[in-house]
VEXDREN-2710 file (C-alpha; in Angstrom, 1 decimal):
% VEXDREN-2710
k/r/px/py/pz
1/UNK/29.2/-16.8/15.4
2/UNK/26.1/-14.6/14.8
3/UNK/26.6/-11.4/16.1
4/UNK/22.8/-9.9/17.4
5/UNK/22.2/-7.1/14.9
6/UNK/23.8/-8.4/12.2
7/UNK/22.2/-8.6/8.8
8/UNK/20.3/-6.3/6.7
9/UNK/16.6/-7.2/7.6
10/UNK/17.6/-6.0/11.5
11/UNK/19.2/-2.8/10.5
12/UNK/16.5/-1.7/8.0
13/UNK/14.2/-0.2/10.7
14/UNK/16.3/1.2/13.3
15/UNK/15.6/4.6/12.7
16/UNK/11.7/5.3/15.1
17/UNK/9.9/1.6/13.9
18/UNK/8.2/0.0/16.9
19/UNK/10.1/-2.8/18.3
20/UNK/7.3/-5.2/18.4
21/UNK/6.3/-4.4/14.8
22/UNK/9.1/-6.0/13.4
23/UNK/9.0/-10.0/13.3
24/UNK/12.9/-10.3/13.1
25/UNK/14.0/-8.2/15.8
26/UNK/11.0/-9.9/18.7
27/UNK/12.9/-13.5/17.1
28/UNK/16.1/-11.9/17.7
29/UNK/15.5/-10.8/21.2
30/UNK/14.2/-14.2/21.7
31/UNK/17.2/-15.6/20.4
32/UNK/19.2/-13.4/22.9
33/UNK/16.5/-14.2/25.8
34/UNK/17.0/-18.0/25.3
35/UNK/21.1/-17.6/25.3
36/UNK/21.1/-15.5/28.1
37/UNK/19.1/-18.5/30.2
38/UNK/21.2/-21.1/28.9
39/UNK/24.5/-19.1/30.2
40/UNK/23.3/-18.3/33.8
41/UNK/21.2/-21.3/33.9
42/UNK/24.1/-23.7/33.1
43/UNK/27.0/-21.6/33.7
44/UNK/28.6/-22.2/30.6
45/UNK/32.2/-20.0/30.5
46/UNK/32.0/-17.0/28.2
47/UNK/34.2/-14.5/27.0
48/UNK/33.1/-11.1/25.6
49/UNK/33.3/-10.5/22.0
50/UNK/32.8/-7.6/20.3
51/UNK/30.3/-7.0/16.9
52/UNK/30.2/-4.1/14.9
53/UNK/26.8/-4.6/13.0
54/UNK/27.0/-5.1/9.3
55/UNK/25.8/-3.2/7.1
56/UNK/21.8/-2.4/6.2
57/UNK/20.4/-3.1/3.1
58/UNK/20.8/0.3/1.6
59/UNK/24.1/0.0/2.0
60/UNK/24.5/3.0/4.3
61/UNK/27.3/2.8/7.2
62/UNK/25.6/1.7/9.8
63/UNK/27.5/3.8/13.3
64/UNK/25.9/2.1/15.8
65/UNK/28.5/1.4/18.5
66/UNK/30.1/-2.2/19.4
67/UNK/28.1/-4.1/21.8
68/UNK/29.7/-6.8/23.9
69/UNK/28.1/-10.2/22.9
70/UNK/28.9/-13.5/24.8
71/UNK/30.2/-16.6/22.8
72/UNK/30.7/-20.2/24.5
73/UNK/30.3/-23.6/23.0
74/UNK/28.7/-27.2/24.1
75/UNK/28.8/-29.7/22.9
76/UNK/30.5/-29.1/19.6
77/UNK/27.7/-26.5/18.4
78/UNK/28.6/-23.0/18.5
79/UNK/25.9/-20.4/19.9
80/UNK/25.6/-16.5/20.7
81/UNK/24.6/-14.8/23.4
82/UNK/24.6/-11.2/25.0
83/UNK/25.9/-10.6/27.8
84/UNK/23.3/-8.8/30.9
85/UNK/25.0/-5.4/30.4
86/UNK/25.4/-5.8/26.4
87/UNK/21.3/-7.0/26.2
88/UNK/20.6/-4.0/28.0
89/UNK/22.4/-1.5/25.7
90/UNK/21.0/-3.8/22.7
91/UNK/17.3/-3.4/24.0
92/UNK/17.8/0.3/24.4
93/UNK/19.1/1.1/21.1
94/UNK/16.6/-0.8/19.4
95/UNK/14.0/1.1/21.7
96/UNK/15.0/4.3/21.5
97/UNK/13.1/7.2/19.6
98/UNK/14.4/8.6/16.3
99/UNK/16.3/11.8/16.4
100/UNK/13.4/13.4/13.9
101/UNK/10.6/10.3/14.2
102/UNK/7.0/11.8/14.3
103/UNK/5.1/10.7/17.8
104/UNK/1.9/8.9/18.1
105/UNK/0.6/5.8/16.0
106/UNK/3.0/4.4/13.2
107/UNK/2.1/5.2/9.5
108/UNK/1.3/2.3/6.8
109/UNK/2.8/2.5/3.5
110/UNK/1.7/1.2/0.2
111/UNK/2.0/1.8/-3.7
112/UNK/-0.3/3.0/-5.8
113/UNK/-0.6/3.6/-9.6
114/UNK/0.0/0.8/-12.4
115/UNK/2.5/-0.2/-15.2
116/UNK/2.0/0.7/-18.6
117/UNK/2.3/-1.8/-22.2
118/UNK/1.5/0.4/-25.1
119/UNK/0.9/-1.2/-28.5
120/UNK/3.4/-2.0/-30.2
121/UNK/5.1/-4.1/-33.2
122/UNK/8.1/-5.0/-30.7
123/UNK/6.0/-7.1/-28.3
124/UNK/9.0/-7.2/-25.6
125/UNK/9.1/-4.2/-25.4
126/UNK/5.3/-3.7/-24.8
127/UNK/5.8/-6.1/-22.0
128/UNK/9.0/-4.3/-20.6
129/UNK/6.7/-1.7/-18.5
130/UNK/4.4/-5.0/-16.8
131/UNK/7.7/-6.9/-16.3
132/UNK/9.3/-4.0/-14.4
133/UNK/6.2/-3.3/-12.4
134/UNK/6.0/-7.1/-11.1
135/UNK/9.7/-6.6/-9.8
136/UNK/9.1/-3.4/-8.2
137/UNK/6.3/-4.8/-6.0
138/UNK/8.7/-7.7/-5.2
139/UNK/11.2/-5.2/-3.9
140/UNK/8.8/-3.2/-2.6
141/UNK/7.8/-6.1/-0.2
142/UNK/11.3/-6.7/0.5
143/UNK/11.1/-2.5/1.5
144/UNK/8.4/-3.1/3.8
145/UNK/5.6/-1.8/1.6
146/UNK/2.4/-3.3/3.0
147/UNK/0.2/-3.4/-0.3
148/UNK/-0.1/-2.5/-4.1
149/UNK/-3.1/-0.6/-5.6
150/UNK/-3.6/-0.9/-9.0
151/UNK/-5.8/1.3/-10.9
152/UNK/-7.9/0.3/-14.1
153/UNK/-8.2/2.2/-17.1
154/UNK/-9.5/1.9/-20.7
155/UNK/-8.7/3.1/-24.4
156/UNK/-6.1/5.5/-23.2
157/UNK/-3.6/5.0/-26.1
158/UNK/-0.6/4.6/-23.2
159/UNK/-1.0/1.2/-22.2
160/UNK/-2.5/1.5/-18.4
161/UNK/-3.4/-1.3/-16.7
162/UNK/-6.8/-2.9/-18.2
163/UNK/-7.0/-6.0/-16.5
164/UNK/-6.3/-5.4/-13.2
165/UNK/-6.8/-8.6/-11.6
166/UNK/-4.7/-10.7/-14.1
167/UNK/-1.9/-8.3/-13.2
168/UNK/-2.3/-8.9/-9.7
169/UNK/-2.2/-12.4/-10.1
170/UNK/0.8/-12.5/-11.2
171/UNK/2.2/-10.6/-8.8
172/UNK/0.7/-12.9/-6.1
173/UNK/2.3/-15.6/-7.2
174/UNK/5.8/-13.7/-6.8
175/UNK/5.2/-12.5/-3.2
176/UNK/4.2/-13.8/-0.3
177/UNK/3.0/-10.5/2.4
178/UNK/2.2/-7.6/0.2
179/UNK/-1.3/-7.0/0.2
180/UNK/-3.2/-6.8/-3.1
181/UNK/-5.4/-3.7/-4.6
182/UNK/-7.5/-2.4/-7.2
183/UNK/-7.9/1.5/-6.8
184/UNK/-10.5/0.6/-8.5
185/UNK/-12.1/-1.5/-9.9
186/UNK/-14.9/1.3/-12.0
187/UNK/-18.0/-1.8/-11.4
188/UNK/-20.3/-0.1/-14.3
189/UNK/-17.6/-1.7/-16.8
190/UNK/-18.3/-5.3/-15.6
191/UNK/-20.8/-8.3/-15.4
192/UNK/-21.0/-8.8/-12.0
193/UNK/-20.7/-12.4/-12.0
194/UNK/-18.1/-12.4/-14.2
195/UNK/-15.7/-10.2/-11.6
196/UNK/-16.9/-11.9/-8.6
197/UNK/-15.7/-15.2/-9.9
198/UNK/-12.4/-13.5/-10.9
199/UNK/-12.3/-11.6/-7.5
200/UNK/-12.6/-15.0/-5.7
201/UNK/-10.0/-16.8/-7.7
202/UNK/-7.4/-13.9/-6.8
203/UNK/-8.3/-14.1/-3.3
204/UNK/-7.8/-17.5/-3.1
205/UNK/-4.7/-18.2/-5.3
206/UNK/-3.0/-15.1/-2.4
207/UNK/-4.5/-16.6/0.6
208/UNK/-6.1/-13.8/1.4
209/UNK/-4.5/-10.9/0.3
210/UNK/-7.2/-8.8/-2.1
211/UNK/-8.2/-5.4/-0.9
212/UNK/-11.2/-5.0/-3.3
213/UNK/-11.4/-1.2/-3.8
214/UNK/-14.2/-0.1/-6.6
215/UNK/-15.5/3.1/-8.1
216/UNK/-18.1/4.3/-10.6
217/UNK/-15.4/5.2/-13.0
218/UNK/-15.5/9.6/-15.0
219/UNK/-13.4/9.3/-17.4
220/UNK/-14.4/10.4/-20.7
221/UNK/-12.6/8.2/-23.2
222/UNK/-13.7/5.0/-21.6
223/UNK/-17.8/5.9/-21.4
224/UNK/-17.5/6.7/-24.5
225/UNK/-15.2/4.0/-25.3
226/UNK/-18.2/1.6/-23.7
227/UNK/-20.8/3.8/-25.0
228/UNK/-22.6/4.4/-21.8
229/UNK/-24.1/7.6/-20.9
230/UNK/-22.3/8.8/-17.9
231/UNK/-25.6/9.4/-16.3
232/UNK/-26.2/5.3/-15.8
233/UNK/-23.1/4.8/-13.7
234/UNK/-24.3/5.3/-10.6
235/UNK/-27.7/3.1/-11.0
236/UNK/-24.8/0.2/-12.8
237/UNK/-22.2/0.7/-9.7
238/UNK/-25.3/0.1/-7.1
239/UNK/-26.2/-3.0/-9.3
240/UNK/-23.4/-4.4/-9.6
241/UNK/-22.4/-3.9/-6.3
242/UNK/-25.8/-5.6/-5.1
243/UNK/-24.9/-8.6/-7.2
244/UNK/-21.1/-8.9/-6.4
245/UNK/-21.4/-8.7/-2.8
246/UNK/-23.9/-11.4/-2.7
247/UNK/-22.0/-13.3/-5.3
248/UNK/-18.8/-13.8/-3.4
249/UNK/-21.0/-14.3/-0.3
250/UNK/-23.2/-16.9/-0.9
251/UNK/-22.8/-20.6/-0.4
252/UNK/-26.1/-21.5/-2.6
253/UNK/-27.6/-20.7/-5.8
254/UNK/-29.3/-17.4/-6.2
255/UNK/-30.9/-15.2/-8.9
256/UNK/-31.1/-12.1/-9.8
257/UNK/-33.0/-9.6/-11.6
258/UNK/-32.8/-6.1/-12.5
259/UNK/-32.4/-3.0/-15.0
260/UNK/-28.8/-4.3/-16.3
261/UNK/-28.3/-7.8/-15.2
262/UNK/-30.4/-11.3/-15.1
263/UNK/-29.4/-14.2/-13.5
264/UNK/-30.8/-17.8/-12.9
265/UNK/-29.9/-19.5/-10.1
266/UNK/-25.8/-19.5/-10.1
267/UNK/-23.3/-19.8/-7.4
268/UNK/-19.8/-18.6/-8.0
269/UNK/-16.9/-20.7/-7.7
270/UNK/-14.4/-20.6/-6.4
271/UNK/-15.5/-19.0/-3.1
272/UNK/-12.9/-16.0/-2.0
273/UNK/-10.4/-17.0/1.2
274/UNK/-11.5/-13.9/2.9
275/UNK/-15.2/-14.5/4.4
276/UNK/-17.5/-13.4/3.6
277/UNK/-16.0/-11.7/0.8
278/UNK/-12.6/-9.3/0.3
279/UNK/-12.4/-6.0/2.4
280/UNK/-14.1/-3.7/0.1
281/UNK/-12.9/-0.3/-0.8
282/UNK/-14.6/2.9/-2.1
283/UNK/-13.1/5.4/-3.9
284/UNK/-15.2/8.9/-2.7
285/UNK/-14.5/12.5/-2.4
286/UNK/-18.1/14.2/-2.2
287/UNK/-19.8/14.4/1.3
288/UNK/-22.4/12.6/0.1
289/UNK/-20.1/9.3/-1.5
290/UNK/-18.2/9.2/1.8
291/UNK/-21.3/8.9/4.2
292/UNK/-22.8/6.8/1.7
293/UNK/-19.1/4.8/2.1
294/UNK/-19.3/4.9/5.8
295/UNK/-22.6/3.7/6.1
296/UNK/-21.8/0.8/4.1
297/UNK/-18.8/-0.5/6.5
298/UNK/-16.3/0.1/3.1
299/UNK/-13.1/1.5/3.9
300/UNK/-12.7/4.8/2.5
301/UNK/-9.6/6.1/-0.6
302/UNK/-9.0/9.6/-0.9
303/UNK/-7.5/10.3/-3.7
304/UNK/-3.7/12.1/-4.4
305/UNK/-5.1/15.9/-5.5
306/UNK/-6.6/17.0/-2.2
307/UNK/-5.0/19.3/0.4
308/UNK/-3.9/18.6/3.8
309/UNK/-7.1/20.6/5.5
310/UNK/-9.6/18.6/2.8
311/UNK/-8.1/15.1/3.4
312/UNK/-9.0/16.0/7.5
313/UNK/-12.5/17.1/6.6
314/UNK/-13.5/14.3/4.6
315/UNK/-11.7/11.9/7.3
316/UNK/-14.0/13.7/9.8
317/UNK/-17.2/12.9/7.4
318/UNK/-16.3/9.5/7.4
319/UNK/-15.4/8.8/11.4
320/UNK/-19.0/10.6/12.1
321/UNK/-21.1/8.7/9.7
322/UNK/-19.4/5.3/10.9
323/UNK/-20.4/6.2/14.2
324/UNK/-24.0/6.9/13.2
325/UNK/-23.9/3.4/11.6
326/UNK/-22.7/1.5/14.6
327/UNK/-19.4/0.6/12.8
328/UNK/-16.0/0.9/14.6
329/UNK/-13.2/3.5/13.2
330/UNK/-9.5/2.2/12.7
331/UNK/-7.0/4.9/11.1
332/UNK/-6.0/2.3/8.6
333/UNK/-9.5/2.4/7.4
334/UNK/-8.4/5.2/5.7
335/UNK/-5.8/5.3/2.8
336/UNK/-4.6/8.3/0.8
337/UNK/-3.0/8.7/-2.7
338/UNK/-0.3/10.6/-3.2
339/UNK/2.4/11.4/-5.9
340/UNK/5.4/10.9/-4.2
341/UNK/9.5/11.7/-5.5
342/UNK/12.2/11.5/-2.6
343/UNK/14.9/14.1/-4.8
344/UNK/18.6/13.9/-4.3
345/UNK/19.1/17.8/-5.2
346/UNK/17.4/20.9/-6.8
347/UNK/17.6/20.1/-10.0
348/UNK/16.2/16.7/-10.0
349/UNK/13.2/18.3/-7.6
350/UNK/12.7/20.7/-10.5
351/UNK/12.5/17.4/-13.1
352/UNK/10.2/15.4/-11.1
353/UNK/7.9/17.8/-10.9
354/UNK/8.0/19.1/-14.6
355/UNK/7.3/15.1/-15.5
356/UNK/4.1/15.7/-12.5
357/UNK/2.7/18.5/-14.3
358/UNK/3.4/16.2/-17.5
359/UNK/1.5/13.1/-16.1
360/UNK/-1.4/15.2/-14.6
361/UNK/-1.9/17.1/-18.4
362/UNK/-2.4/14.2/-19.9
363/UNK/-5.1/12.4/-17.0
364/UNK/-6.8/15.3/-17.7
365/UNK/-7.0/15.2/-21.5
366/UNK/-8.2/11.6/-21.1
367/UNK/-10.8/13.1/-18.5
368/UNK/-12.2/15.9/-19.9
369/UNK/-15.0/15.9/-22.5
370/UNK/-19.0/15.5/-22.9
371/UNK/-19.1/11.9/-21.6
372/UNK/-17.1/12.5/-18.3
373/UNK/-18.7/12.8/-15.0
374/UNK/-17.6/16.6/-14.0
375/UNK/-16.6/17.0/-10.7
376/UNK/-14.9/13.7/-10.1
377/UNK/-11.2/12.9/-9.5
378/UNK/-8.9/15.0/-11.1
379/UNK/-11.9/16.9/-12.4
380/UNK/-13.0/18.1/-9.3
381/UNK/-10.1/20.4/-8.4
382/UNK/-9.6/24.3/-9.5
383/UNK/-5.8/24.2/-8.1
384/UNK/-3.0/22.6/-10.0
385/UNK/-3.7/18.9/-9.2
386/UNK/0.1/19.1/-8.4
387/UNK/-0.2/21.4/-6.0
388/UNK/-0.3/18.4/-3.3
389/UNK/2.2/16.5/-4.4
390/UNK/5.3/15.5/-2.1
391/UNK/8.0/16.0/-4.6
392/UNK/11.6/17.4/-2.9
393/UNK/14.0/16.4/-0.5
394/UNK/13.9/13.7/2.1
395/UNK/13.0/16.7/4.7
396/UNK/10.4/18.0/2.3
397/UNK/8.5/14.9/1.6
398/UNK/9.0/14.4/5.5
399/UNK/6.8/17.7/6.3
400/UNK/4.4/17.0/3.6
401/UNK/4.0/13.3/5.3
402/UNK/3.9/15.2/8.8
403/UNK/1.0/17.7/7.3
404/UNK/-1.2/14.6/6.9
405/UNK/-0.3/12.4/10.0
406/UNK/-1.4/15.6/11.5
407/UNK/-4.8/15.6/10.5
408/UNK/-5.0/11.9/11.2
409/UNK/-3.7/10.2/8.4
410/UNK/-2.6/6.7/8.9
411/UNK/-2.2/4.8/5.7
412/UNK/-0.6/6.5/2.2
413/UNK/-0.5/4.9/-1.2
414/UNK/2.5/6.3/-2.9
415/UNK/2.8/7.1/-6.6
416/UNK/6.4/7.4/-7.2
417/UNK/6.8/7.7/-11.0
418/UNK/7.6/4.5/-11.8
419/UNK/11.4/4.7/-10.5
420/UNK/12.7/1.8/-8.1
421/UNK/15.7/4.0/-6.9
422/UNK/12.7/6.9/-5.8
423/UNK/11.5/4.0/-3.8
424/UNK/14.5/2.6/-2.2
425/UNK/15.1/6.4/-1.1
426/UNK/11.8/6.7/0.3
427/UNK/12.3/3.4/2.2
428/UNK/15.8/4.3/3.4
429/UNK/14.9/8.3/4.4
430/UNK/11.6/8.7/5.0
431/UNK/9.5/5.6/6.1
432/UNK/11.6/4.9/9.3
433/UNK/10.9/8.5/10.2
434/UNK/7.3/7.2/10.6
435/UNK/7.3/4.1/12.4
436/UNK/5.9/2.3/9.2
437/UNK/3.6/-0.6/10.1
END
């Protein structure tokens, strides 16, 4: 017999998740709905049973109390059902509010950062860091993690991701929900054609599942690296932005010229499975790149340095300057970095965020330097850039989370140094707390 409430994927949202967001438990009660029919309808003999649910997938005793389920058998093939009174209590538990869940809209929860493959003479072990990565977005799926951002860098002597898309590709092919990001693409790197025909391959191959989020790129190693003056990325970005759009859009042959780019009369194939082309997202901080954002129908990413008070501001900017351009405003528009470590006790607290201050040395050392774009990312903050950070216990991270659901926050990318068992706490501890979409 199958006991309603058994199994881990029911149990691992009871704490404040919206009934209806959760596919399993609107089959479940359907299951139970259907059972319940069949018993009055037909008047099939029952006798109550009693269930304890079974434990989640965290492993964590799960102390909800017995409820009386129905069992009866026709014709040879054994069923379930619950009783009126046992539906009842089922339907209210599953309802009912968490003792510390956070009112108003759920939050969405994704993952944001990268693997690393350093050079190296042992080649499985330069592979080791992609490898892992792959299987922490397949459990993060599993989690309920809506999507994976994936940032690009260049030259940086610690083996970050440099082909984004081809990492992404393989994780596609090993999941089957989880959204897929780049956070960002920097577009002044690339031929234009070139990444549209790679954008549309991805989107295809995932039936739909690219976010395409894009940036103009300040770090100093890699315009240097490309030997590009910083002061041609915007006018490349807006190029190759013109070109990629309209690439990925269009079902004829066009051309194209201008300052950086020619083209005679191509199409790109394949064409993308999201029409007319991927949601597009843009990496901005300034006033100025988040009207321009809004303006443009992109959704917006704010990055993982800004406070609480600047994240509402520039959320503000954006919602305004949407309006003025006649587009609509979803929360979810909006998603947020942040650093992210759920810590078991003080010590480990301490740790995590000596390996922050660590991590956030070193973007800067990469950043910094007379071909960076001042100002920009990590650059563009006087405070500690791990001042913002959520790094503590469940209850800290909690308050942190709160802070921003406050000042409208709706969708945060986590960057959770790299540690599957930081993620399962998070998923276990904190998400629920949120009602996570």
């Amino acid at each position: 017999m199958i006991g309603l409430g058994q199994g881990p994927k029911c149990s691992q949202r009871r704490n404040g998740g919206s009934f209806l967001d959760s596919p399993q438990r609107v089959s479940q009660i359907d299951h139970v709905h259907r059972g319940a029919r069949q018993v009055l309808a037909e008047n099939i003999p029952v006798e109550p049973v009693w269930v304890m649910p079974a434990k989640g997938v965290f492993d964590v005793q799960d102390r909800r109390p017995a409820v009386p389920v129905a069992r009866g058998e026709r014709n040879g093939a054994e069923f379930s059902s619950v009783s009126m009174v046992g539906l009842l209590v089922r339907i209210w538990w599953l309802l009912r509010p968490s003792e510390k869940s956070y009112s108003g809209l759920p939050m969405r929860f994704g993952l944001f950062g990268g693997a690393t493959a350093p050079r190296s003479p042992d080649v499985a072990a330069s592979a080791r860091g992609f490898f892992d990565f792959v299987e922490t977005n397949v459990e993060a799926e599993a989690l309920g993690f809506h999507s994976s951002f994936v940032t690009e860098h260049h030259f940086t002597g610690i083996g970050q991701v440099s082909a984004t898309l081809n990492l992404l590709t393989f994780i596609a092919a090993r999941t089957t929900r989880l959204r897929l990001g780049t956070a960002v693409l920097v577009l002044p790197w690339h031929n234009p054609v070139l990444l549209a025909e790679q954008v549309a391959t991805l989107d295809l191959l995932s039936r739909g599942r690219l976010d395409l989020g894009i940036g103009k790129g300040y770090r100093h190693n890699e315009f240097a690296g490309f030997a590009m003056p910083p002061d041609e990325a915007e006018p490349r970005f807006e190029e190759v932005l013109d070109v990629l759009v309209r690439a990925l859009a269009s079902d004829v042959p066009f051309s194209h010229h201008g300052r950086f780019f020619r083209f005679d009369t191509v199409v790109v194939e394949p064409p993308p499975h999201q029409r007319p082309h991927p949601p597009l997202w843009l990496a901005a901080g300034s006033e100025a790149s988040i009207s321009a954002c809004a303006r443009r129908g992109f959704n917006l990413l704010l990055d993982q340095f800004a406070s609480p008070q600047q994240i509402g501001e520039r959320i503000a900017i954006y919602r305004r300057e949407l309006a003025a351009a006649g587009h609509a405003f979803e929360p979810t528009r909006v998603a947020v970095a942040r650093n992210i470590f759920v810590a078991r006790d003080a010590t480990e607290k301490h740790e995590a965020v000596r390996r922050q201050t660590q991590i956030h040395e070193r973007l800067l050392s990469l950043s910094r330097g007379s071909e960076s774009r001042p100002g920009s990312h990590i650059l563009g903050y006087a405070e500690g850039p791990e001042a913002h950070s959520l790094i503590g216990t469940a209850g800290e991270v909690e308050a942190g989370l709160a802070a921003l659901k406050e000042v409208g926050v709706a969708y945060v990318l986590l960057f959770g140094q790299g540690s599957r068992d930081n993620l399962r706490r998070f998923a276990e501890r904190v998400m629920p707390k949120f009602g996570a979409l």
